[in-house]
Every structure is written in C-alpha cells, then in structure tokens.
KEZARO-356081 format. One record per residue (C-alpha): residue in one letter; y negated, x, z negated. Coordinates in steps of 0.1 Angstrom, whole numbers, padded with zeros to 4 digits, always signed. Layout:
<drenses>
AYXZ...
</drenses>
This chain:
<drenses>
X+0000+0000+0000X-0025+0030-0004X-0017+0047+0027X-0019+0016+0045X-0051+0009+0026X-0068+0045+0030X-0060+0044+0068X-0073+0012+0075X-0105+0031+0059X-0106+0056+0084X-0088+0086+0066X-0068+0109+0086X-0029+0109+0083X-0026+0140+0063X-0057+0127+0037X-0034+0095+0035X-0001+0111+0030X-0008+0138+0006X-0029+0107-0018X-0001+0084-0012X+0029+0109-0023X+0008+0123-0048X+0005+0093-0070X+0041+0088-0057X+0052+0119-0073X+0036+0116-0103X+0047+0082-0110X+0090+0095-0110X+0077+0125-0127X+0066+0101-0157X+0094+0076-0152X+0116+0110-0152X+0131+0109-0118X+0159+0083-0123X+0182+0075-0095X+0160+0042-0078X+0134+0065-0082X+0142+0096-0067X+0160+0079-0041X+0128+0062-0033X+0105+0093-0032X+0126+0107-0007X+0122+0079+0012X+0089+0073+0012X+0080+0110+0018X+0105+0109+0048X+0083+0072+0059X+0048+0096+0055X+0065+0124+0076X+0074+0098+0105X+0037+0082+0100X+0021+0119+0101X+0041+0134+0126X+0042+0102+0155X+0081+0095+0150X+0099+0068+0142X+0107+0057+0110X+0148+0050+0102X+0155+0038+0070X+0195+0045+0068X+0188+0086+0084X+0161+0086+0048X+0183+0070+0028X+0212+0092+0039X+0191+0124+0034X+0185+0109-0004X+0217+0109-0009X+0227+0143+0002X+0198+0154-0020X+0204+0142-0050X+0244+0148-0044X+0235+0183-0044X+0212+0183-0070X+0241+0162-0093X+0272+0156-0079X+0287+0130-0105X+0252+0110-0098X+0279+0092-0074X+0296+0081-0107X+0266+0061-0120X+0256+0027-0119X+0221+0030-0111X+0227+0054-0082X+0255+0033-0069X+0240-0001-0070X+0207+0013-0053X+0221+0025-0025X+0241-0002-0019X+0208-0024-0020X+0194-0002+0004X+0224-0001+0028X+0224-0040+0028X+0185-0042+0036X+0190-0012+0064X+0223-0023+0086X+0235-0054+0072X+0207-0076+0065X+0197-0073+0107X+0233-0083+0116X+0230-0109+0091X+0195-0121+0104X+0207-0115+0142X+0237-0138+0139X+0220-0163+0122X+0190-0169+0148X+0218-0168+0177X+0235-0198+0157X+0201-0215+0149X+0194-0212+0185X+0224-0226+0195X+0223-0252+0174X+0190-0259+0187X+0197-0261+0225X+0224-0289+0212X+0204-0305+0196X+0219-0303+0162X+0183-0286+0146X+0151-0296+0144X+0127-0272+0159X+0119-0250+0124X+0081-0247+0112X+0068-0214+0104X+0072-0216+0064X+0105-0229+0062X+0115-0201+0088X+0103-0177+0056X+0117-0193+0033X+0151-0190+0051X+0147-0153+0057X+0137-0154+0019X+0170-0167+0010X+0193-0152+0039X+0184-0113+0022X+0187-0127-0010X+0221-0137+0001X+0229-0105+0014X+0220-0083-0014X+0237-0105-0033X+0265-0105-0017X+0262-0066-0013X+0261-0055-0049X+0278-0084-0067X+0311-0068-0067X+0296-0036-0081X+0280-0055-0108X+0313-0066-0117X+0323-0033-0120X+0296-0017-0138X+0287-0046-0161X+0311-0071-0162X+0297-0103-0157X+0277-0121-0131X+0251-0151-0129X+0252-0174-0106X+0213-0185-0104X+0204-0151-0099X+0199-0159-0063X+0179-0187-0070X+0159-0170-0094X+0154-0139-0069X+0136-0162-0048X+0108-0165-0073X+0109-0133-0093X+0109-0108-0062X+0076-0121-0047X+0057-0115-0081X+0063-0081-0084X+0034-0074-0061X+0005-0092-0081X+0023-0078-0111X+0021-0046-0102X-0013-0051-0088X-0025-0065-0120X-0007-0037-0144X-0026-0007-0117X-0059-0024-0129X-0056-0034-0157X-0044+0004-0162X-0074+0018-0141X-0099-0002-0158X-0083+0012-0194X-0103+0038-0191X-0136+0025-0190X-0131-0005-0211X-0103-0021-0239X-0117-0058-0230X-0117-0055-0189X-0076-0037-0193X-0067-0068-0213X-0084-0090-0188X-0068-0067-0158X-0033-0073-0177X-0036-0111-0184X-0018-0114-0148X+0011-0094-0156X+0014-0104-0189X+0019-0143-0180X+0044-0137-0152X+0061-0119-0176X+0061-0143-0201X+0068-0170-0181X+0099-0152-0165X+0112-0151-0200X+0112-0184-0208X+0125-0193-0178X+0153-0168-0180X+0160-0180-0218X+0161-0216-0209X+0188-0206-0176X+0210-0189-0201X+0209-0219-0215X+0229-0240-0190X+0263-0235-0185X+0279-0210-0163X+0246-0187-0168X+0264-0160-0171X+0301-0157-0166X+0320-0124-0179X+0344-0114-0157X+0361-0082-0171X+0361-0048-0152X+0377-0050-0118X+0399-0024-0103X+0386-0005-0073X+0413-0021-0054X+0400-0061-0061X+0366-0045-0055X+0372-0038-0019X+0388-0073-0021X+0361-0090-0032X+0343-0073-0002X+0366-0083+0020X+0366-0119+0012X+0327-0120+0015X+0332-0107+0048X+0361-0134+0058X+0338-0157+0047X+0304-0146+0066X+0319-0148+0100X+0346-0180+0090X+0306-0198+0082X+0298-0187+0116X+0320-0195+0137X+0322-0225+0118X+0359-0226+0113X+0361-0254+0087X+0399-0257+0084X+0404-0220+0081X+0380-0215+0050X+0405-0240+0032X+0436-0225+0040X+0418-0189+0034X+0409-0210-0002X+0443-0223-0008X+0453-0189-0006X+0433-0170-0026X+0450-0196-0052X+0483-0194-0044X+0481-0155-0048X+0464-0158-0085X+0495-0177-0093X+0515-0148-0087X+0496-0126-0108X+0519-0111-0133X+0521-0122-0169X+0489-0104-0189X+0505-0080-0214X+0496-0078-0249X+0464-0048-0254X+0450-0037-0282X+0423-0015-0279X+0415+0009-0311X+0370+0014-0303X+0357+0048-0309X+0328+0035-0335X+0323+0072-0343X+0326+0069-0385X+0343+0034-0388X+0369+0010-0371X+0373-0013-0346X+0402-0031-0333X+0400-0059-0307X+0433-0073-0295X+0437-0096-0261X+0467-0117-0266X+0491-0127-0234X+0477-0165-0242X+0442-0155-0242X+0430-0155-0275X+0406-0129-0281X+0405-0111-0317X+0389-0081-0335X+0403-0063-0366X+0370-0054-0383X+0340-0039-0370X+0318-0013-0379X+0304+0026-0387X+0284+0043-0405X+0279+0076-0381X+0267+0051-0352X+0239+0025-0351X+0238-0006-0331X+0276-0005-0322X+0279-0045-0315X+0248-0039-0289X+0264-0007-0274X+0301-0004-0282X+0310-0039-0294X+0300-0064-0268X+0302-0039-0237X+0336-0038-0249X+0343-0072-0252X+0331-0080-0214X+0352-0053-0203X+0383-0067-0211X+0365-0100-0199X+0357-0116-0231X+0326-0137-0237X+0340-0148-0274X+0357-0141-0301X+0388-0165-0316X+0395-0149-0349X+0373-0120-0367X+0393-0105-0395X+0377-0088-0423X+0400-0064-0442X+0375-0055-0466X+0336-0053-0468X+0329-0015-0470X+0300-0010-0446X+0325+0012-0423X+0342-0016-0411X+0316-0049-0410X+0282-0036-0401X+0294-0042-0363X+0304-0074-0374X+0271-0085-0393X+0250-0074-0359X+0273-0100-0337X+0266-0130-0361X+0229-0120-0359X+0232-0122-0321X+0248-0156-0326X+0278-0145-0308X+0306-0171-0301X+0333-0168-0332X+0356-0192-0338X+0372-0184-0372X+0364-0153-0397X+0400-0143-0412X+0394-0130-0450X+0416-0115-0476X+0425-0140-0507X+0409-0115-0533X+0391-0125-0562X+0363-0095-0549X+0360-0116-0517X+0359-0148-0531X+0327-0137-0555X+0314-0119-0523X+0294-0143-0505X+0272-0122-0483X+0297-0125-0455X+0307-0165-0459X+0265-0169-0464X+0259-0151-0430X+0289-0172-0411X+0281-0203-0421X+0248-0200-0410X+0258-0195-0377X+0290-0225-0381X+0316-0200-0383X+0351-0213-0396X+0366-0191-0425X+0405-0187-0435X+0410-0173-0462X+0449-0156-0461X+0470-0136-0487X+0508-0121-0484X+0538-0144-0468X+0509-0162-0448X+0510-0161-0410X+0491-0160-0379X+0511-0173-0349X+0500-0167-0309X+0529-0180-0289X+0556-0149-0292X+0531-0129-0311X+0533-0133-0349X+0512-0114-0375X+0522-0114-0410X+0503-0104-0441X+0519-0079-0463X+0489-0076-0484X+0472-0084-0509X+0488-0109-0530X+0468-0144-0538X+0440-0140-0560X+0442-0100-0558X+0419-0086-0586X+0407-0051-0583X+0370-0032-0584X+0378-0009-0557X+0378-0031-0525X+0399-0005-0503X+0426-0018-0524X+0427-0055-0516X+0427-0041-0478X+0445-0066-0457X+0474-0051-0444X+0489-0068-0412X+0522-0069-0395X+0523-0078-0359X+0555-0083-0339X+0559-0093-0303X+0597-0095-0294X+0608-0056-0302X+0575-0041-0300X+0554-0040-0340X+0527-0024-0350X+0511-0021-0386X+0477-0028-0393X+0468-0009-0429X+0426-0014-0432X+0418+0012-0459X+0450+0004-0484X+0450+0035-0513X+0485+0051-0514X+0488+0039-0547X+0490-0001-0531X+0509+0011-0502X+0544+0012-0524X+0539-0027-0530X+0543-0029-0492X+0583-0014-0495X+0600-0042-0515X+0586-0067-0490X+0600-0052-0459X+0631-0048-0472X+0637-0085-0488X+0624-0092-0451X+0647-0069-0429X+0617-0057-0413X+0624-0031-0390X+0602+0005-0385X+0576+0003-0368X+0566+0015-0331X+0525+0023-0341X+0511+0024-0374X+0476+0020-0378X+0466+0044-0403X+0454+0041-0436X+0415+0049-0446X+0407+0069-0417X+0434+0094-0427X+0423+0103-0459X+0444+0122-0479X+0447+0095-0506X+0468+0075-0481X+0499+0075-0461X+0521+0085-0489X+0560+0104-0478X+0574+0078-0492X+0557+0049-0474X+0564+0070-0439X+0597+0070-0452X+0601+0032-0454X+0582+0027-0422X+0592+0054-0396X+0563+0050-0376X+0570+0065-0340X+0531+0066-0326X+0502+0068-0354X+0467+0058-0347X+0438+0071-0365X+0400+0060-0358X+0373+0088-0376X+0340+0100-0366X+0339+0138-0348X+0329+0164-0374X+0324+0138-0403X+0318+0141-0437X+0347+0132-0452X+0373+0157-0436X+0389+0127-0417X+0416+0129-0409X+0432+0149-0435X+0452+0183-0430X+0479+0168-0455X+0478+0137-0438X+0482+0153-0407X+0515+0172-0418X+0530+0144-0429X+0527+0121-0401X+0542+0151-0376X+0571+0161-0403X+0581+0124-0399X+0580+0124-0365X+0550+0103-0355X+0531+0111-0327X+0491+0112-0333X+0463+0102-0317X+0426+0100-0331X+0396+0083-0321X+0377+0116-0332X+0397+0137-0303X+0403+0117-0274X+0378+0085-0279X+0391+0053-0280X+0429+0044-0278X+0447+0015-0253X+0476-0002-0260X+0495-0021-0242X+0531-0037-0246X+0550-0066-0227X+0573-0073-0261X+0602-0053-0248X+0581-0016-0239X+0551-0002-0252X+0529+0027-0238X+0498+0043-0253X+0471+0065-0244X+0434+0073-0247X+0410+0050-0224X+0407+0062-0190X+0383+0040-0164X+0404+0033-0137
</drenses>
C-alpha cells in the first residue's frame, strides 16, 4: 500500500522500493521473523524487484524461493505448523484458486447460454469470488488443521467472509493511531477507536458462535495417510460438483460409510502425560468414554492450557467422563482445578471415601460450581466399561489418616488378560494392606504397574513387587527435580524383579495401548 501510494506521488521505483521494504523489514525484525513473516518479506522484496526491474511478478517462483530460504536457513522449519499451513495458503491462492475461479466462470457461462442463470450483477459477482477463495483455502489447509490442532469449525468460512475484509481498516487505524502516538495520547486513542471496535465486536461475535452447537468439533490427530485422504476426497468432490454428477457423490458418500464401518475395533490407550513434577493419566476406553487419573505439577505452570487440553483433542476428546482424584497434593490436582476454571465438560469427579476427603471441600466446592457429579468410592467398589473393569484396592471406607498420600486410591484395571495397577502416591507402609486382597481375590500379576509417589524411595516395597510381579513399570517425575525422583533404591528394585522401566523424566510421556489379549508400550512418537 505504500509503494503503491509513494508511486502514484511521483517517486521513482527505487525511492518506493527501498521505503516500502524498509518499514517491511523492520516490521519482521520486531515481530521476530516468524514463518508468515519471513515467508512474506521474501515475497514482497521478490514483488519490489519485478516492479523495479520491468518483470513480471509470479507468486508461486517467490514463494518457492521463500521456501528454499528459510529451508536453508532451518531445515526442521518444514516440521512446524506455522510454516506449513502458510504455504499451503499461499499455494492455494497462487495455482489453485485460478483453476478454481476458471472452472467456475466456464460453468456459470454455461449455465448462462442455457438459460439456467440469471445474468450476475457486479456485487454478487464479488461476493461469489469472496466465498469461492474462502472455499478454497478452506478446503486447502483444513486437513492440516486437523493435523496440527485437532479440531475444526465449521463457520469459519462464513465468518472469513467478514473478518478478512477488516483487516485493512484495522490495520489502517492501528498505523495511525500508532503514528499519531507520538504527537498526542488523546489523537492515538481516537486513531485506535477503529481497531479497537472491530476487535471487540469480533469477539463477541466469536463468543456467541462458540456458543452454537458444532462450533468447534475436535477431531483427534489424523495420520499422514487419512491426510492425503481427506485431500483426495476434496478433490473427488470439486470436480463430482462440476461435472454435476449427482448420483456419483452418493455412491462416493455411501462409501465413505461403508468403509468407517470397517474400521477396526479402537484398542484400549492409556496415555501416562509428561506434567514435568506431577502426574497425569488420561485413558480412552474401546466404548468411548474418556477418563483422567489426576492431574497436575508443581515444576510446570498452566498444564491444562498447554499439556492438558492439547492432549485431550489429540486423542480426539472434547470432554471428560470421569476425573478421578487420588488424593489432593498440589502435584496431582492443580491441572485439574485450571480445567473446572475453564468450565471444561466433566461428567463425574471419582474421590477416595476418606475421612480427609470428606472434610476437604475445596474440590466438591469448585465442582459443584460448575454442576460436576461426584462418587465417592472405597475398596471392593467397582468401575465397569463394557470388558474393562477397575477395581479399588484402596483405601478402605472412611479411611482416617493425616498424611493424605496414604488414603491414595489405588486402582486395578483388567481388560481380558491384559492389567495394569494404578498406585497414586500410596506410602510402602499402606502398600502391604494391598497383599491379603489380591490373594483372597486370585488376582493375577500384573502386566504394568504404575508406580508409587513418583518413585520415591519410601514406596515400592520388595515385598509388594513380590506379590505383584510387575513386567513393565511406569514412572512419571519431573527432569532434574528436587526430590531425587525416581529413587536409585527404587530403581534397583524394580530391575532385580524383573520389570522393565520407563519414566516420564527420560523419554516424555508414555502410550499404551492393549486390545485385552496383547499389550505394547513405548514413549510417544508423532506419527
């Protein structure tokens, strides 16, 4: 706009250029030269060049040269979001968006010559063009969205149509109300009154959409395979609306069904968060309930904003069926107190039947609030999720004790021949009250045990190994913490009774994933 501007003034080209990618530059320096930004620099400069130099402009040969750049500059920039999703934008302005356009006025012609169209005024012809790029771009980085974020709104095309023409008298009004900042407080607030309503009014608007339902629908992370899927489906569908083949959109529908139904039964995962200082545990049962084994950390700050709730839409959850509380140290419910301050969806909040719990009421007071259901549950009580059972082993009804790790819950999941034991922070000392039970039960050893208080050393006694047998161990503890956790002792024991470890601390957080009959285990890898 000020190259155009200072030309139509009467400066020369190279005046023009070197003002115009002056203020360009300085605006990524202060922005610090994120991928949108440096991508657009090098375009622009590549647009001045053409303009200075009598050539003609191509946007896909500057966009290409951006790339290259900043590939050179930082190779894994190809890995990020930003970087990704930009270009794609770009791509779909540059060499899809005129195919788009060109098949679309050959239709509207011919639909015209038939008779089938009105002849189109001027501003409904804009409006169309308005909504066909919309369409496109839409349609161009949805899938990476998907990938990236893990959920997708379905107004946001809509809402495009009105948000992307404001950004010029926004920006306009932000430049002078900056500009006239340094002359005068009262003329940059009147300069910024512009900006400031559009931006206000956008909010509301955008808090009253997420309002409606189907706002925003999580979707999970998809695979790079049902990526290029997704792609390929827009496509089918692009050229099926053009050549106006009715009959073969159904079928192409009714098959898209038929192949979900095929999909194989969803296994049984149970995910083990790296929450740095803390513990996390969300499980995603084979019939779709969604649950987290407490939530929290004391190393990391805002967890349900960055590790929580990213998390959860990963695996494609926008809720939360049972929360359950082992205990209240800060370690394992601060997580949990930031997601009823968001008002996130919970069904019920799961809580030991301990007289410290019962006198506790800063959790029930913070639920109920937000119309939470609690259960309260003790030992011989029973959560059941089709094949999936999990049994409490502890603490016993009305559990009285000052130190709250010792009224831990302690949970027993089976699922056909696979178990695992779930331990919260249970002292050794309460861990021998666990033995009689699994013997008057039969109960065999299990295949992954949870560990006990971060792998302190107080914890995870020979004898309770002994009972147990674990074959895989689990262990969640901050990197270089405080505390020495995981202990060396601890440590010692779990590998001289033959259980294979794995920690949060060394390889980040741990997946789990079982189908009743096998189990496998490993550190999170995005696939």
């Amino acid at each position: 706009m000020l190259f155009r501007f200072l030309r139509k003034k009467g400066r020369s080209y190279a005046f023009s250029c070197i003002v115009g990618s002056g203020i360009l530059f300085f605006y990524a320096v202060m922005t610090g030269f994120g991928n949108s930004v440096f991508r657009a620099a090098v375009m622009f400069f590549c647009f001045l060049l053409a303009q200075y130099f009598g050539a003609e402009y191509d946007m896909i040969s500057s966009m290409s040269l951006a790339g290259i750049l900043m590939l050179l500059e930082h190779p894994w920039r190809l890995l990020e979001s930003g970087c990704v999703i930009s270009f794609a934008s770009i791509f779909s302005i540059g060499m899809i968006l005129p195919i788009a356009k060109e098949l679309w006025e050959k239709r509207s012609q011919n639909r015209l010559i038939a008779g089938e169209l009105p002849t189109e005024s001027p501003g409904r012809k804009i409006i169309r063009q308005a909504f066909l790029a919309n369409i496109v771009i839409s349609m161009s980085i949805t899938p990476l969205l998907l990938r990236f974020f893990y959920q997708w709104s379905p107004y946001s095309i809509l809402l495009n149509l009105f948000v992307i023409p404001a950004m010029s008298p926004l920006l306009i009004s932000a430049v002078l109300g900056g500009l006239l900042g340094f002359f005068s407080y009262v003329a940059a607030f009147l300069g910024c009154i512009p900006a400031v309503v559009l931006l206000r009014t956008f909010e509301m608007i955008f808090r009253l959409v997420e309002q409606i339902p189907g706002a925003v629908i999580v979707t999970g992370c998809p695979s790079w395979w049902k990526i290029l899927f997704l792609y390929l489906i827009e496509i089918s569908f692009f050229f099926l609306w053009y050549y106006r083949q009715k009959g073969f959109s159904v079928i192409f529908c009714l098959f898209l069904i038929a192949g979900r139904c095929f999909f194989t039964v969803p296994a049984l995962k149970i995910t083990m968060l790296d929450v740095g200082q803390g513990e996390c545990i969300f499980i995603k049962m084979p019939t779709g309930e969604s649950m987290l084994i407490d939530g929290g950390s004391t190393s990391k700050k805002n967890i349900a904003e960055y590790t929580l709730v990213p998390a959860l839409k990963y695996y494609g959850t926008d809720h939360l069926d049972y929360v359950i509380i082992t205990h209240t140290d800060e370690d394992h419910i601060s997580g949990l107190r930031e997601l009823f301050e968001q008002n996130y969806p919970i069904k019920h909040i799961v809580l030991p039947d301990t007289k410290a719990m019962n006198s506790s009421n800063t959790i029930r007071k913070a639920g109920k609030k937000k119309g939470y259901s609690f259960l309260k549950i003790s030992r011989a009580d029973q959560l059941n999720f089709g094949a999936i059972h999990l049994r409490c082993l502890h603490p016993q009804k009305g559990w009285e004790a000052e130190d709250t790790n010792s009224g831990s819950l302690v949970l027993y999941l089976t699922y056909d021949k696979f178990t695992m034991l779930f331990t919260g922070d249970l002292n050794g000392e309460q861990e021998s009250l666990l033995e009689p039970d699994k013997r008057e039960e039969s109960m065999p050893s299990v295949n992954i045990l949870k560990v006990a208080h971060h792998g302190s050393k107080n914890s995870t006694t020979k004898s309770f190994l002994e009972e147990f047998q674990p074959q895989k161990a689990i262990i969640s503890a901050g990197k270089n913490n405080l505390y020495g956790h995981p202990h060396k002792e601890t440590i010692k024991k779990l590998q001289k009774n033959g259980a294979d470890i794995y920690g949060t601390l060394w390889g980040g957080a741990i997946i789990i994933e079982s189908d009743g009959q096998k189990y496998k285990i490993n550190y999170f890898k995005r696939g």
